[in-house]
KEDRENTOR-660705 format. One record per atom (N, C-alpha, C): residue number from 1; atom name; x, y, z. Coordinates in nm, 2 decimals, decimal comma. Atoms other than C-alpha are relative to their C-alpha. Example, Ala and Ser with C-alpha at 12.3 -4.5 7.8 and 13.67 -1.06 7.14 Angstrom:
KEDRENTOR-660705
+-----+-------+--------+--------+--------+
: num : atomo :     px :     py :     pz :
+-----+-------+--------+--------+--------+
:   1 :     N :   0,09 :  -0,12 :   0,00 :
:   1 :    CA :   1,23 :  -0,45 :   0,78 :
:   1 :     C :   0,09 :   0,12 :   0,00 :
:   2 :     N :  -0,09 :  -0,11 :   0,00 :
:   2 :    CA :   1,37 :  -0,11 :   0,71 :
:   2 :     C :  -0,08 :   0,11 :   0,08 :
+-----+-------+--------+--------+--------+
***
This chain:
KEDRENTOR-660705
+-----+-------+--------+--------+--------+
: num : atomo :     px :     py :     pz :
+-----+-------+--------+--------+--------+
:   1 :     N :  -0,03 :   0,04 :  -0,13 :
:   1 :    CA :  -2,69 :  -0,81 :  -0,87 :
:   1 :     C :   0,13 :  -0,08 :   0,00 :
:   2 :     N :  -0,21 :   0,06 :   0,04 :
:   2 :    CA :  -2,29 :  -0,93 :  -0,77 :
:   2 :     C :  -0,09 :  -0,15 :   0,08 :
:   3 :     N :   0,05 :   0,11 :  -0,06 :
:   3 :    CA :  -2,37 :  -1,30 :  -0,68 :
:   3 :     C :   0,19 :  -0,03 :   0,12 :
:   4 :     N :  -0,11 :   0,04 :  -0,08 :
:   4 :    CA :  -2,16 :  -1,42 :  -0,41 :
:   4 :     C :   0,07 :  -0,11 :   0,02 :
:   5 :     N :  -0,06 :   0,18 :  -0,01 :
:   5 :    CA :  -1,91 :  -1,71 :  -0,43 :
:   5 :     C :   0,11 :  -0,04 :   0,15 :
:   6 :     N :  -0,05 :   0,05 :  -0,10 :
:   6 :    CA :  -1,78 :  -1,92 :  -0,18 :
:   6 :     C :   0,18 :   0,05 :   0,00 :
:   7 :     N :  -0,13 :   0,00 :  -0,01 :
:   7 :    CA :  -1,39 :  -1,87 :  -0,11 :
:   7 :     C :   0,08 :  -0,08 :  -0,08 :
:   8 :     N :  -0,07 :   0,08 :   0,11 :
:   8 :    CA :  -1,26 :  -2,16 :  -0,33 :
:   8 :     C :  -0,04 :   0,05 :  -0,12 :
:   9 :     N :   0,02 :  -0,06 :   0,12 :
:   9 :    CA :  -1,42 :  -1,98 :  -0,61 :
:   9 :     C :   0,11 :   0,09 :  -0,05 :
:  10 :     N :  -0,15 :  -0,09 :   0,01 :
:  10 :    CA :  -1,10 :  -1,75 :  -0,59 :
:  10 :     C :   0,09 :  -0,06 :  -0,08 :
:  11 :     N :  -0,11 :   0,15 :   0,02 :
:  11 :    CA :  -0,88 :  -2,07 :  -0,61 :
:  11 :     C :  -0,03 :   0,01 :  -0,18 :
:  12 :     N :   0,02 :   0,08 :   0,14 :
:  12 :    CA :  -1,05 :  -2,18 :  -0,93 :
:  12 :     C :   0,00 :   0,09 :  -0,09 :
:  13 :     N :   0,00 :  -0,10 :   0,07 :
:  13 :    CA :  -1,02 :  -1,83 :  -1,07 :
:  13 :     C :   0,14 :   0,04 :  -0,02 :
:  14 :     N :  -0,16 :  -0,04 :   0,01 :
:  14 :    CA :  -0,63 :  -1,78 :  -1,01 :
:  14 :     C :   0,01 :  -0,14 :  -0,11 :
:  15 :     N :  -0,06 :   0,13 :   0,10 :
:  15 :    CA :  -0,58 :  -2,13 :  -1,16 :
:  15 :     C :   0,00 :   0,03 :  -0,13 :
:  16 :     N :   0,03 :  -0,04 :   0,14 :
:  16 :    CA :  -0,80 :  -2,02 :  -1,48 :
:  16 :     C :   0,11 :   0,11 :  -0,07 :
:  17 :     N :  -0,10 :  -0,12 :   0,01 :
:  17 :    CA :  -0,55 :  -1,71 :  -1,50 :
:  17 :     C :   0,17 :  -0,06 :   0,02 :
:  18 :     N :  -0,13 :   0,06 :  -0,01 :
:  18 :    CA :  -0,25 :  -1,91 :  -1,42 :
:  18 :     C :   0,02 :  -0,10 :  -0,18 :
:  19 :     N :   0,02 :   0,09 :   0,08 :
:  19 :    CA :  -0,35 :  -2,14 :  -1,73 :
:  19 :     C :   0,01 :   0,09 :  -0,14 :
:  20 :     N :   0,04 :  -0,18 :   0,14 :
:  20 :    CA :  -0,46 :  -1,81 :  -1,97 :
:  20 :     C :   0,10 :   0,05 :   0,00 :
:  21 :     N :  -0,14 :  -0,10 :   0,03 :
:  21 :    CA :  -0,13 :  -1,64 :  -1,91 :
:  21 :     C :   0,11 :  -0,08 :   0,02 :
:  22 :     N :  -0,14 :   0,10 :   0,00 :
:  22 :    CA :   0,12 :  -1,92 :  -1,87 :
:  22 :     C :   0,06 :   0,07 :   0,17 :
:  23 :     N :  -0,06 :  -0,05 :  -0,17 :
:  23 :    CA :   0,17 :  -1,83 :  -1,46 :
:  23 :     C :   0,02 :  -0,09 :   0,08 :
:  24 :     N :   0,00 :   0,09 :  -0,10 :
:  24 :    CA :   0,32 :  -2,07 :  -1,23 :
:  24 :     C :  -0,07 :   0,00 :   0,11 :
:  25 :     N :   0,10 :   0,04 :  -0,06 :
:  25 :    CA :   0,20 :  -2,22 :  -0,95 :
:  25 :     C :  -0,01 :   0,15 :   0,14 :
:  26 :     N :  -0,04 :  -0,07 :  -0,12 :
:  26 :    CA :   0,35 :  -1,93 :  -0,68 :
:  26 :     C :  -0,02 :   0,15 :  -0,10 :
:  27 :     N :   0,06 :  -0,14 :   0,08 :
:  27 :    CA :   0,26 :  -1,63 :  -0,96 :
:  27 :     C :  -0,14 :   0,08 :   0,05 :
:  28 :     N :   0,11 :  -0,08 :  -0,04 :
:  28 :    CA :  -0,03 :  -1,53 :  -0,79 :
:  28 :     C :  -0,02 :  -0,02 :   0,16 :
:  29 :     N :   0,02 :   0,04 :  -0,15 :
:  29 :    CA :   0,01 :  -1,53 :  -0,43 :
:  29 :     C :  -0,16 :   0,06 :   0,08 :
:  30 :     N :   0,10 :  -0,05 :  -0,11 :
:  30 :    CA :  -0,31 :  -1,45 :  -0,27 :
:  30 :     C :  -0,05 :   0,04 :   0,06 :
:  31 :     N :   0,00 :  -0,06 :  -0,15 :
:  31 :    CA :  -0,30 :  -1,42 :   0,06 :
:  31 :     C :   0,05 :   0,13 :   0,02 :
:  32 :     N :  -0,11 :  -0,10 :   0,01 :
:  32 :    CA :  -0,02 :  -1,15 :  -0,01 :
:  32 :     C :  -0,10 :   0,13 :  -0,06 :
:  33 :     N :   0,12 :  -0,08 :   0,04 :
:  33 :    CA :  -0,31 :  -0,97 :  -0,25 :
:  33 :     C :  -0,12 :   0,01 :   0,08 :
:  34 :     N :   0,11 :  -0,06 :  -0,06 :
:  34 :    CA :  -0,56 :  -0,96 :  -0,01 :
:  34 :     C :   0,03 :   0,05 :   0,11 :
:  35 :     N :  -0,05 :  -0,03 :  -0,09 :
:  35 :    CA :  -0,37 :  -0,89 :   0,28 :
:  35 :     C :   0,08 :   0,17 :  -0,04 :
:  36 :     N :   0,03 :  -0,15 :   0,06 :
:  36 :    CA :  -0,31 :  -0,55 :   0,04 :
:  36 :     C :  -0,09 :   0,06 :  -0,02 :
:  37 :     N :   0,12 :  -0,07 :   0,06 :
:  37 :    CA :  -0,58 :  -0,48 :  -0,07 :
:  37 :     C :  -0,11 :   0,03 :   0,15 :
:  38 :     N :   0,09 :   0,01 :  -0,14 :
:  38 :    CA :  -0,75 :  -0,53 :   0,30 :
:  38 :     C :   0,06 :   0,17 :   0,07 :
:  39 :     N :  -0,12 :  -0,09 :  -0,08 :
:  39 :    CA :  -0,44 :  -0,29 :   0,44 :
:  39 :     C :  -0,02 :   0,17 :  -0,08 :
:  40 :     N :   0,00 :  -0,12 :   0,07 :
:  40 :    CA :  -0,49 :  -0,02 :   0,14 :
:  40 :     C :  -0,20 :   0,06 :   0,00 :
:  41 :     N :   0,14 :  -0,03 :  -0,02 :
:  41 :    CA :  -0,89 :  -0,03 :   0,21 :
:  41 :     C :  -0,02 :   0,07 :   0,13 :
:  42 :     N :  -0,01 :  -0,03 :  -0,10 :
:  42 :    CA :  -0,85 :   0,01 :   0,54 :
:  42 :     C :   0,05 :   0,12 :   0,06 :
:  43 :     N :  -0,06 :  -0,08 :  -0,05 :
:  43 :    CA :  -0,57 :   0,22 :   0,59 :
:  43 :     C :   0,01 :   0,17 :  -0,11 :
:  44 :     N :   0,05 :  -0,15 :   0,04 :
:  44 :    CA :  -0,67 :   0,50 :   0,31 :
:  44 :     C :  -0,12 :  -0,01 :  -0,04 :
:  45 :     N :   0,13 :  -0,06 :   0,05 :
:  45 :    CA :  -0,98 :   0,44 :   0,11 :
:  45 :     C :  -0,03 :  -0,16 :  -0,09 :
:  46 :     N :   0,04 :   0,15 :   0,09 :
:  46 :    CA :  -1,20 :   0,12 :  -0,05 :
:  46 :     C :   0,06 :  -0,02 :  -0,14 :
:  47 :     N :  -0,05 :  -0,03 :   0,15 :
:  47 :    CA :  -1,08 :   0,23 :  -0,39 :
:  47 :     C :   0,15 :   0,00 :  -0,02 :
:  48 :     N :  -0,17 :  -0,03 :  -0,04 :
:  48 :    CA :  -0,73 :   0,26 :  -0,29 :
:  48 :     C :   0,12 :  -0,20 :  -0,01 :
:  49 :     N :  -0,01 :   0,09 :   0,08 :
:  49 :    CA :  -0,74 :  -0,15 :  -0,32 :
:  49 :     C :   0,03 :  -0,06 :  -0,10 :
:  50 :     N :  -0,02 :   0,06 :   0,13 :
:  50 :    CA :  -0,74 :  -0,26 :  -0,65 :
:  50 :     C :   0,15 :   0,09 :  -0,05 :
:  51 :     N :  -0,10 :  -0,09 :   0,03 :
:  51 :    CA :  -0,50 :   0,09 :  -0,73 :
:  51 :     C :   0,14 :  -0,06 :   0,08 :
:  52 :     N :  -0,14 :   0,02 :  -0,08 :
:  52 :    CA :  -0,26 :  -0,05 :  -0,49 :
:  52 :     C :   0,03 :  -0,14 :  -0,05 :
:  53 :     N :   0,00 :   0,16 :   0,05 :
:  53 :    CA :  -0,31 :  -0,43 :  -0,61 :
:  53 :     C :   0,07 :   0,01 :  -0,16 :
:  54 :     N :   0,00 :   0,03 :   0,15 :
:  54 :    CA :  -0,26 :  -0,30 :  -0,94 :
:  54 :     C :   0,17 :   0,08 :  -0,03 :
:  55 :     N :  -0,09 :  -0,05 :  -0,05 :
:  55 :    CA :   0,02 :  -0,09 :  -0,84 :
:  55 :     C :   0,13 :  -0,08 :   0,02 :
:  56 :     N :  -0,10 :   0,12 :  -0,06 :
:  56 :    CA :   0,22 :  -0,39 :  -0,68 :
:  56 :     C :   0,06 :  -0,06 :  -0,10 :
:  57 :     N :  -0,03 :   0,09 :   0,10 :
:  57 :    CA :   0,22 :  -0,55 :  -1,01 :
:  57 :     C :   0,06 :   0,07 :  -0,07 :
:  58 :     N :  -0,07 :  -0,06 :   0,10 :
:  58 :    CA :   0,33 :  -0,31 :  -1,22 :
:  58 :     C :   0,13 :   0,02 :   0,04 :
:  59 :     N :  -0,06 :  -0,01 :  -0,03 :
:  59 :    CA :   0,61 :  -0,23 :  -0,97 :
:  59 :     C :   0,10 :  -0,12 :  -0,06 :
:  60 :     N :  -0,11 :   0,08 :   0,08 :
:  60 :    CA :   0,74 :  -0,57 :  -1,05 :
:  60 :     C :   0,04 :  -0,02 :  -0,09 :
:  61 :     N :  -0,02 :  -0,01 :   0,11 :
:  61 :    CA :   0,72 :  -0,59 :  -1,36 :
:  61 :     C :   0,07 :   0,06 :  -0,06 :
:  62 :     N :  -0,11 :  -0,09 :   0,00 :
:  62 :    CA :   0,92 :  -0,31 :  -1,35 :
:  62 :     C :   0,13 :  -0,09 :   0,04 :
:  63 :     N :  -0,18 :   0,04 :  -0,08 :
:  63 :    CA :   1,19 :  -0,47 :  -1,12 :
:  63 :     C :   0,04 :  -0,13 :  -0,10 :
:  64 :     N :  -0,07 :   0,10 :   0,08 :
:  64 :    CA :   1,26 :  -0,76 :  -1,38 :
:  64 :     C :  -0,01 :  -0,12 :   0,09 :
:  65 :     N :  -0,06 :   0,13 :  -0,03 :
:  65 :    CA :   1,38 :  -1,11 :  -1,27 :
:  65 :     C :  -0,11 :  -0,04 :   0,07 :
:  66 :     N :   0,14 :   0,04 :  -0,04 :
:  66 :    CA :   1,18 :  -1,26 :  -1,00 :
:  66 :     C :  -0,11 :   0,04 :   0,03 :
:  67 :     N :   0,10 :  -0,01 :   0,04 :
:  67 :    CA :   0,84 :  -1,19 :  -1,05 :
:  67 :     C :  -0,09 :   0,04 :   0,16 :
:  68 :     N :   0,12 :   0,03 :  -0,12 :
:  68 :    CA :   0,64 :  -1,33 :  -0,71 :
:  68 :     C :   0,12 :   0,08 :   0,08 :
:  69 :     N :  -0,10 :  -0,06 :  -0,07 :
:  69 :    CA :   0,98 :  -1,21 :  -0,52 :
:  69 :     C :   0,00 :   0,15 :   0,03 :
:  70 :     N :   0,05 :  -0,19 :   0,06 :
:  70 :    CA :   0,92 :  -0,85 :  -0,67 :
:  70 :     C :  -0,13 :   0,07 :   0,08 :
:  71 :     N :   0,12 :  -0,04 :  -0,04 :
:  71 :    CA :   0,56 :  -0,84 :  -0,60 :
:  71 :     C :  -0,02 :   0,02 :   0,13 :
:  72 :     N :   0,00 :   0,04 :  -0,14 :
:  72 :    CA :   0,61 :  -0,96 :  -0,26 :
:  72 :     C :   0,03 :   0,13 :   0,08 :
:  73 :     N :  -0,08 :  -0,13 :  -0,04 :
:  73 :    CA :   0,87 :  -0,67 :  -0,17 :
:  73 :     C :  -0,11 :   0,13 :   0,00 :
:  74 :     N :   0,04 :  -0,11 :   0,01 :
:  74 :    CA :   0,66 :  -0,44 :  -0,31 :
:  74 :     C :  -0,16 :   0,02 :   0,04 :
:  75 :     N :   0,12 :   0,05 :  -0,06 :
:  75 :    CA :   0,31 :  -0,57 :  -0,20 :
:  75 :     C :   0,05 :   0,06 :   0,22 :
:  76 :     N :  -0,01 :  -0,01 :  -0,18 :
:  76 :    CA :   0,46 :  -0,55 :   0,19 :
:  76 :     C :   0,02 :   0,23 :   0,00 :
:  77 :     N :  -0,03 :  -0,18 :   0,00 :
:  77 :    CA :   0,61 :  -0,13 :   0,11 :
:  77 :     C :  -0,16 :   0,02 :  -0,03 :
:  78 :     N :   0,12 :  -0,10 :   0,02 :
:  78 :    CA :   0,24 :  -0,05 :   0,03 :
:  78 :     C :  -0,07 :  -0,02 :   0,07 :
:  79 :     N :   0,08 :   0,02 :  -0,11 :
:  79 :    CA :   0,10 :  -0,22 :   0,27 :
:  79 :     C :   0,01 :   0,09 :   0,18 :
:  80 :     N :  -0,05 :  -0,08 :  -0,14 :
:  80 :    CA :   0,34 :  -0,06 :   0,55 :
:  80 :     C :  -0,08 :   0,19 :  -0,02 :
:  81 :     N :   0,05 :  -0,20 :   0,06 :
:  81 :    CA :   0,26 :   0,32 :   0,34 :
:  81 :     C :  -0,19 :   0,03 :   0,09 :
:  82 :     N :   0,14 :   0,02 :  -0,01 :
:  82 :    CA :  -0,09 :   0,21 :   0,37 :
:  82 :     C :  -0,05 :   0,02 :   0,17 :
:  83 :     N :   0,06 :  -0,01 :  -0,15 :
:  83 :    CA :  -0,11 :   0,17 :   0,76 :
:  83 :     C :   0,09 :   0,12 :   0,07 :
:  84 :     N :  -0,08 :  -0,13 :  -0,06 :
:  84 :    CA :   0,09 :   0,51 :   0,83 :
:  84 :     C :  -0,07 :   0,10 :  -0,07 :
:  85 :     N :   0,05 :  -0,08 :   0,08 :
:  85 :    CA :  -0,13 :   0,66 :   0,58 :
:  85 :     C :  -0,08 :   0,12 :   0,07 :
:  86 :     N :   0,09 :  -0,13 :  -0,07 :
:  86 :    CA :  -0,26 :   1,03 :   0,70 :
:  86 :     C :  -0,01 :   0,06 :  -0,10 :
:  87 :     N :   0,05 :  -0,06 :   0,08 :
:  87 :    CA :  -0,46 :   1,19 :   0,46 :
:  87 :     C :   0,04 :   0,15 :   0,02 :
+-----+-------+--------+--------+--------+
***
């Protein structure tokens, strides 16, 4: 059974991950990831989420230098794909 946590349980789960991988305080924006993951559920398929969340990251990672800046760019292009998306 998935137990369900309040909203700050998120919080205290990015921090733990910010601490485990040496990630500053703006390395994991959030809002930015669920406002993907919402847009790629929505706008092709539930599963299309995580693929796209995971997607975002790798993009940056790709692009070098800044990181959240990167993600950001490329978090917004898949969100826009996402809501034009016709199967």
């Amino acid at each position: 059974m998935t137990e369900h946590l309040p909203p700050e349980a998120l919080d205290v789960w990015a921090q733990a991950l910010r601490e485990r991988f040496g990630l500053g305080p703006n390395d994991i924006p959030i809002p930015l990831i669920l406002d993907l993951a919402k847009d790629a559920a929505n706008g092709v398929a539930r599963p299309a989420a995580p693929v796209s969340a995971f997607v975002a990251g790798l993009v940056a990672g790709r692009a070098g230098g800044s990181i959240p800046d990167h993600a950001r760019d490329a978090a917004v292009l898949i969100s826009k794909l996402a809501s034009e998306w016709r199967a």
